[in-house]
C-alpha positions as CSV (number, residue, x, y, z in Angstrom):
1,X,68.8,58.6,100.9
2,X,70.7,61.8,101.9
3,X,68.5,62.9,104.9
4,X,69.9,64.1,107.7
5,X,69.2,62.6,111.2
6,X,69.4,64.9,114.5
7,X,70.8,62.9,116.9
8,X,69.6,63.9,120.5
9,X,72.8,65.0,123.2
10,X,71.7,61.6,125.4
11,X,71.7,59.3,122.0
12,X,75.0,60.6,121.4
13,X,76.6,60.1,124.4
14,X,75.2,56.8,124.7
15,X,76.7,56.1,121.1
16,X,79.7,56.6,122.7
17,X,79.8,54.9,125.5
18,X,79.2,52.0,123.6
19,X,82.2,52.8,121.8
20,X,84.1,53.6,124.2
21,X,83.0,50.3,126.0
22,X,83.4,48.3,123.0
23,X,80.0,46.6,123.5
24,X,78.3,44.2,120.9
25,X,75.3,46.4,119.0
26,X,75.8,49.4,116.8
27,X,72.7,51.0,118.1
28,X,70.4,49.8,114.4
29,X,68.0,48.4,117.1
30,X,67.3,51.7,118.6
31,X,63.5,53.3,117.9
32,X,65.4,56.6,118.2
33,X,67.0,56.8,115.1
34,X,64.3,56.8,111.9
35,X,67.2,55.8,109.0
36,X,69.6,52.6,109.0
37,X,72.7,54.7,108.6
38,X,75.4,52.9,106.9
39,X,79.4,54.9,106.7
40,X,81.0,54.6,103.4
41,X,84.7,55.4,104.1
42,X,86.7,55.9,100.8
43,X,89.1,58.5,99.5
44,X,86.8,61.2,98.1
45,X,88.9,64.2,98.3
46,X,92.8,63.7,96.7
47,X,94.3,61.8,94.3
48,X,91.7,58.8,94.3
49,X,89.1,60.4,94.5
50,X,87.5,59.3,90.9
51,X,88.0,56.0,92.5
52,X,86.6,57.1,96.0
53,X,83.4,58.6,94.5
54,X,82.7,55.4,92.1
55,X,82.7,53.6,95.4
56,X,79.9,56.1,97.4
57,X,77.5,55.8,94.1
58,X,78.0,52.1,93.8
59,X,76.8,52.1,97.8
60,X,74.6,54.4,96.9
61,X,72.6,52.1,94.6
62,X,72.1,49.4,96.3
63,X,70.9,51.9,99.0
64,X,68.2,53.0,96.5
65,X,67.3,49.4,95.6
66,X,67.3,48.4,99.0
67,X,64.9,51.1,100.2
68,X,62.5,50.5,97.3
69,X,62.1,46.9,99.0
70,X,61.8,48.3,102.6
71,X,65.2,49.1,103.2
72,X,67.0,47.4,106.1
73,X,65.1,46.0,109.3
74,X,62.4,48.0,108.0
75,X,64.0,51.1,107.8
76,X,65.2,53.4,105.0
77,X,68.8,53.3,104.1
78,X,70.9,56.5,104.4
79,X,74.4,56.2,103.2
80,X,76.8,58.5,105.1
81,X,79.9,60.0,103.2
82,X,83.6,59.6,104.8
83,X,86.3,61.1,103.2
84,X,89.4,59.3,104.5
85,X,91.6,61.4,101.4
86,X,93.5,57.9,101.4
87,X,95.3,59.7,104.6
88,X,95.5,57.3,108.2
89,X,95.2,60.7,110.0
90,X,92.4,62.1,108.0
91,X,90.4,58.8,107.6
92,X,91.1,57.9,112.2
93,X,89.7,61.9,112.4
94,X,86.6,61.0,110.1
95,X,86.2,57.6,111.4
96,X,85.9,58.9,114.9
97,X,83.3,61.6,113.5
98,X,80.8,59.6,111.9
99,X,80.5,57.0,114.7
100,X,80.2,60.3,117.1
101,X,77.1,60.7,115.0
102,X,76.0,57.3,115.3
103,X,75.9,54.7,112.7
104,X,74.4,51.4,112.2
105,X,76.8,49.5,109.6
106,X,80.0,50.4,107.6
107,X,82.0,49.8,104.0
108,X,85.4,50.5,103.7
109,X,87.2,52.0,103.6
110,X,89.6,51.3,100.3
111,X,93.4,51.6,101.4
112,X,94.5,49.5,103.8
113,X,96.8,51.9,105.2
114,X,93.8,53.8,106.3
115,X,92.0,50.7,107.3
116,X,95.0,49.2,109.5
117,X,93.9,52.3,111.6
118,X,90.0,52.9,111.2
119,X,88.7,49.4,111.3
120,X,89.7,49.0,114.7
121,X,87.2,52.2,115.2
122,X,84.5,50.8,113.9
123,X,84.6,47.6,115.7
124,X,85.3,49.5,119.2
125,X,81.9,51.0,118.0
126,X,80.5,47.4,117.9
127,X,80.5,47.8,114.0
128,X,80.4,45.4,111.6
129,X,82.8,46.4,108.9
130,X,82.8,45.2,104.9
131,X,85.8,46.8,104.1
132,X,87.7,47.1,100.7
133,X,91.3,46.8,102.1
134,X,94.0,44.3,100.3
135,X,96.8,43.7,102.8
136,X,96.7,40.8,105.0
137,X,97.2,42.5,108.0
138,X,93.5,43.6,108.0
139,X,92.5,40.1,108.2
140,X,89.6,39.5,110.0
141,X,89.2,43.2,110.5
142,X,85.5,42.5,109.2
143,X,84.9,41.3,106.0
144,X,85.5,41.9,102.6
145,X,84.3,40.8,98.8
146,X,88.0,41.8,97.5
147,X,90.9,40.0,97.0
148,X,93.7,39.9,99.1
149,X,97.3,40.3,98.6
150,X,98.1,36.4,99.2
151,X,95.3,36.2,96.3
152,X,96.9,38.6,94.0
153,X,101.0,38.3,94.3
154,X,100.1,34.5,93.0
155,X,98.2,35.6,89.8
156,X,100.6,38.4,89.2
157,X,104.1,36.0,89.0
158,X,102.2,33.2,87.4
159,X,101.2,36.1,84.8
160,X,104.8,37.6,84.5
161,X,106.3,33.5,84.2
162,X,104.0,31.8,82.4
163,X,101.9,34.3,80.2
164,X,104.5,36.5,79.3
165,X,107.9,34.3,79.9
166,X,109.6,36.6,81.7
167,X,113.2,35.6,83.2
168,X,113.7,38.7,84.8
169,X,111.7,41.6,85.9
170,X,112.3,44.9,88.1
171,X,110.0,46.1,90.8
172,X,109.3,49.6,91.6
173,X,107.0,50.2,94.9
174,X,105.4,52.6,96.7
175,X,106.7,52.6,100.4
176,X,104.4,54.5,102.3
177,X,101.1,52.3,102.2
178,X,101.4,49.1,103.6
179,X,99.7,46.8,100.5
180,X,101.8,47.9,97.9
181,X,105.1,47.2,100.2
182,X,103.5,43.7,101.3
183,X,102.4,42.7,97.3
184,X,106.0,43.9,96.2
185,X,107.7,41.7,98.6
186,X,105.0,38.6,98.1
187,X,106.0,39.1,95.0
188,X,109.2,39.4,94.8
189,X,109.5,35.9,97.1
190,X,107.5,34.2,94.1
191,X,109.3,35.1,91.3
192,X,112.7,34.0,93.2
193,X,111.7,30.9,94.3
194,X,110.9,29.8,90.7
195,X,114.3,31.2,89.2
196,X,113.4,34.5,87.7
197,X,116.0,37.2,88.6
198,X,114.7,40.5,90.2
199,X,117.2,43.0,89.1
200,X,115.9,45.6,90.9
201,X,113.6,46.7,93.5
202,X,112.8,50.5,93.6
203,X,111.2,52.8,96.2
204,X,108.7,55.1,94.6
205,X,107.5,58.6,96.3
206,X,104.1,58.9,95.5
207,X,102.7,62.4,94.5
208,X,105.8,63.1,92.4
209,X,105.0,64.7,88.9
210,X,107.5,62.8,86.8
211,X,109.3,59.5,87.3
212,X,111.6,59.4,84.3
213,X,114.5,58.9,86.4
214,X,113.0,55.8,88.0
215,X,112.1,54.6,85.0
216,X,115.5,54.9,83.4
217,X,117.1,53.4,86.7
218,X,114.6,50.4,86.1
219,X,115.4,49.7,82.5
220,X,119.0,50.2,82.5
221,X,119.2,46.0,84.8
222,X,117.4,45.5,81.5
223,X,114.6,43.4,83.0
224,X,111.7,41.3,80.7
225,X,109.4,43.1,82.1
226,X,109.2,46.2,84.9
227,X,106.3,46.1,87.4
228,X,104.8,48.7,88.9
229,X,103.6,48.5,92.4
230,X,101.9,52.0,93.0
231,X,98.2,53.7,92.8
232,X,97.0,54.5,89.8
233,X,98.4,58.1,89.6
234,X,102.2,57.1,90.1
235,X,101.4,53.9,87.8
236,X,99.9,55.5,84.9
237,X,102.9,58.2,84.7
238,X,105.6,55.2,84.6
239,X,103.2,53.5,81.6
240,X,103.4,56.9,80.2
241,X,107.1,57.3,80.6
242,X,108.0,54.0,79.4
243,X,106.2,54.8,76.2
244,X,107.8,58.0,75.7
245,X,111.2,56.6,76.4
246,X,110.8,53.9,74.1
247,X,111.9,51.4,77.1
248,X,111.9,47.9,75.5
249,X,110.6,45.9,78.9
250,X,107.5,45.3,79.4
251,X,105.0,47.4,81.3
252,X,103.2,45.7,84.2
253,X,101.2,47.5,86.7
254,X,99.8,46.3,90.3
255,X,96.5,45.6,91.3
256,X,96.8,49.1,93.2
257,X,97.2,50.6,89.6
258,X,93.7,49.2,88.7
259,X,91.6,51.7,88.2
260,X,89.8,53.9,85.2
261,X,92.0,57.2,86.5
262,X,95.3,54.7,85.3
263,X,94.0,55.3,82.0
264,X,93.5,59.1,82.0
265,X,97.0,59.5,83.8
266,X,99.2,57.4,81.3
267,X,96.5,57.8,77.9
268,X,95.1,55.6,76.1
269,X,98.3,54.1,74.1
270,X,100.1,54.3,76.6
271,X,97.7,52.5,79.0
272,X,97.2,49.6,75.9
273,X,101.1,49.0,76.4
274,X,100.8,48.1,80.0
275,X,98.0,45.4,81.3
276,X,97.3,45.6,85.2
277,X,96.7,43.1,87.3
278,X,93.1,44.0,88.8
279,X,89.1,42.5,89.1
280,X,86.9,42.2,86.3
281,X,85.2,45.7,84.8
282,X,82.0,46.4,85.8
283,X,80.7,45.0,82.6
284,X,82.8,41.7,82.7
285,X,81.1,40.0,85.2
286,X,78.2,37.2,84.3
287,X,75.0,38.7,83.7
288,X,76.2,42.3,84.7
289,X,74.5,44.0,81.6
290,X,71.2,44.8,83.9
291,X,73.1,46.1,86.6
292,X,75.5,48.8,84.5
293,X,71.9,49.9,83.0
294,X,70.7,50.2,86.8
295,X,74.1,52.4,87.5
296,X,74.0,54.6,84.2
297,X,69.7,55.2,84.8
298,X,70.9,56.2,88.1
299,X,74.1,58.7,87.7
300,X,73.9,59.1,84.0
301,X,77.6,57.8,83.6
302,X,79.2,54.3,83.5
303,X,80.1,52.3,86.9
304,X,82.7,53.2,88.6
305,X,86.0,50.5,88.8
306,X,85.1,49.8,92.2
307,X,81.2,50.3,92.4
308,X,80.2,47.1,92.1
309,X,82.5,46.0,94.9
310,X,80.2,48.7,97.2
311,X,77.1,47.9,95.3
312,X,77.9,44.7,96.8
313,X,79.2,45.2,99.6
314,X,75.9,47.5,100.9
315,X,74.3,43.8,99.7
316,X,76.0,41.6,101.5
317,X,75.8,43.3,105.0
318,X,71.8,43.9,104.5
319,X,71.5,40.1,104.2
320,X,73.2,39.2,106.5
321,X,71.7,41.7,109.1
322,X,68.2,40.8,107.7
323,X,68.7,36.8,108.7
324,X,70.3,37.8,112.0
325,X,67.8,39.7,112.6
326,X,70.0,42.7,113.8
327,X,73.3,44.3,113.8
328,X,74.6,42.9,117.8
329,X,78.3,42.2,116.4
330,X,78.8,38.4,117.5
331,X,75.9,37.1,116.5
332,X,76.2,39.3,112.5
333,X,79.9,37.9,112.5
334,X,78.5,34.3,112.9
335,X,75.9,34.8,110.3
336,X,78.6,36.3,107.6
337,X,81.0,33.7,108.6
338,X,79.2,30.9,107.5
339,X,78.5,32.4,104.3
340,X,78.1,30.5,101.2
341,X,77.8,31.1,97.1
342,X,76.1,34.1,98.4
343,X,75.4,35.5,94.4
344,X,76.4,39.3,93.6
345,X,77.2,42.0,90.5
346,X,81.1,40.5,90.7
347,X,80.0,37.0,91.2
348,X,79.6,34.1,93.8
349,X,81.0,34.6,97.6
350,X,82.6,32.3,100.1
351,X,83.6,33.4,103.1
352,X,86.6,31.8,104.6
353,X,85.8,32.3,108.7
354,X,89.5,32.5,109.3
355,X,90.1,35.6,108.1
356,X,86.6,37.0,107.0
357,X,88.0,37.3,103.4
358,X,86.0,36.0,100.4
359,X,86.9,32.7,98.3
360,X,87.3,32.6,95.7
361,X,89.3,35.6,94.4
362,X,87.8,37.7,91.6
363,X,91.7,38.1,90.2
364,X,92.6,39.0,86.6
365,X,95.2,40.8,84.4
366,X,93.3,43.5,82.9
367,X,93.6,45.6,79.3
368,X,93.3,48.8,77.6
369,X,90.7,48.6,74.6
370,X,90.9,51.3,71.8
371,X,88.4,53.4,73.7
372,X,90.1,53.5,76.2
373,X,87.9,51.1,78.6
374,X,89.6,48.5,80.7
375,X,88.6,44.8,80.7
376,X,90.0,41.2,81.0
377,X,92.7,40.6,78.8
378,X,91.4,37.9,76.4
379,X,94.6,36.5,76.1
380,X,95.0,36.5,79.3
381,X,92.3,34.8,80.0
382,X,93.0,31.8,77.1
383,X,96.2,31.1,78.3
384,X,95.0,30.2,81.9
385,X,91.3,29.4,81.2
386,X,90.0,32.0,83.3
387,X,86.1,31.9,83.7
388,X,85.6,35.5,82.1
């Protein structure tokens, strides 16, 4: 699955003439090349990179599976590592690497951010990408099998109004990656236009070791409830911070939040304290016992948050290169368009041709069980009948 293909100095510089041309096929249909080479661009090195390398072993998986039934097109499937750090310049500098080396699909990358400038790479490359991005402005940037932010900000304020009550809440956000700064202010509309005060709306710098003083910023407007719009490591130390200051709002954190290193940043009480808005765990989905057994046989650990987005992912663009017949880029966007309660490990996909997202969203509010293992809130998911 790992092999690695010498590409010859004429395959190469035909790769990137193509790219540079912006011509329709990825080069999967050349002889020259043995292995169906598919990019997996995620944050593997940095702060996310327990989420980053849950994401390569879920693509790896379905790589594995995949070349136990004659891989893609007939050939085997090699999954290509690219480390984007959750960095725009490191991810455009790896991007433009791995397509130099010549691939024949992509998924990713994660942060949208990153993905605002690498998608456009891969689809200069005549690329295909199934990418894991939340923020509408890498709609139609390729497709993708995770919700977006117009999906989430909805199912976040109806959680904060409805579920919990709350009349007024404080935002804190991250302001250098452009989902979390989109989600805060989707969010922020929401909650205004059905009454609830937002007393205050905080710019968080992310790679900070402590954010007490944020925290004590945000609970002195003495808010219902305080929502965190960050990545998992700025999110899990307010959750912790809250605790420890005894704050009496509320702790709510972001779908960017969602993730198991939330739980390992803030602990487990404090994590139990503070639900996230986020997808089903690996283990919630219907009928996913087979596949975490699949995952653990393989790495000898549980899934990974996002592996079964990957897993799927790797899925999705196989069969829909497998009924097109091949990876040319207009004719594989026309086949994925028109898909249709295409089945998966997180559940049934519709593809919405406008903006290559999936329908419907896989959004919940998740919790913190005593083991510290995240899953749907139960009550949660009673209050608004949700189908998990």
């Amino acid at each position: 699955m790992q092999n690695k293909i010498r590409l010859t100095t004429a395959f190469v510089f035909a790769t990137l003439a193509l790219s540079a041309a912006g011509c329709g096929d990825s080069g999967s249909d050349d002889s020259s090349s043995d292995n169906f080479r598919v990019g997996l661009e995620a944050p593997l090195s940095g702060e996310q990179a327990a989420l980053g390398k849950g994401m390569l072993k879920g693509a790896e998986l379905a790589a594995a599976q995949l070349n136990a039934k004659d891989g893609i097109l007939g050939r085997q499937v090699e999954i290509v590592p690219i480390d984007d750090a959750a960095d725009p310049a490191t991810g455009v500098k790896a991007a433009k690497s791995a397509i130099a080396s010549g691939l024949d699909g992509i998924v990713g990358p994660y942060n949208s951010g990153v993905g605002i400038e690498t998608l456009p790479l891969y689809l200069k490359a005549g690329l295909v990408p199934i990418r894991l991005t939340s923020d509408t402005s890498t709609n139609s940037l390729g497709f993708t099998l995770q919700p977006m932010t117009y999906q989430i900000a909805p199912v976040a304020s109806q959680a904060l109004t409805g579920w919990l009550g709350a009349k007024t809440v404080a935002i804190a956000y991250d302001p250098t990656q452009n989902y979390t700064v989109s989600v805060s202010k989707k969010l922020r509309e929401s909650l205004e236009a059905v009454g609830v005060t937002v007393t205050a709306f905080e710019k968080v710098k992310p790679g900070e070791k402590s954010y007490a003083g944020v925290v004590e910023k945000l609970a002195a407007t003495n808010p219902d409830v305080i929502y965190a719009a960050v990545y998992f490591p700025e999110g899990g130390l307010i959750a912790k911070e809250m605790r420890e200051g005894e704050v009496e709002s509320q702790c709510i954190a972001d779908y960017a939040s969602y993730d198991t290193g939330f739980v390992e940043t803030a602990g487990v009480t404090a994590a139990r304290a503070c639900p996230v808005v986020g997808v089903p765990a690996p283990e919630d989905f219907s009928g996913a016992a087979a596949k975490v057994t699949e995952y653990r046989d393989e790495f000898g650990e549980a899934p990974g948050t996002w592996s079964p987005y990957t897993y799927d992912s790797l899925n999705f663009l196989a069969d829909g290169i497998e009924k097109t017949g091949g990876t040319a880029a207009k004719k594989l966007t026309a086949t994925l368009d028109g898909i249709r309660g295409w089945k998966g490990w997180t559940g049934s996909v519709t593809i919405d041709p406008r903006s290559g997202n999936r329908q419907p969203a896989t959004v919940v509010i998740v919790d913190t069980d005593a083991d510290g293992q995240l899953h749907v809130d139960e009550d949660w998911a009673k209050a608004v009948d949700a189908p998990y």
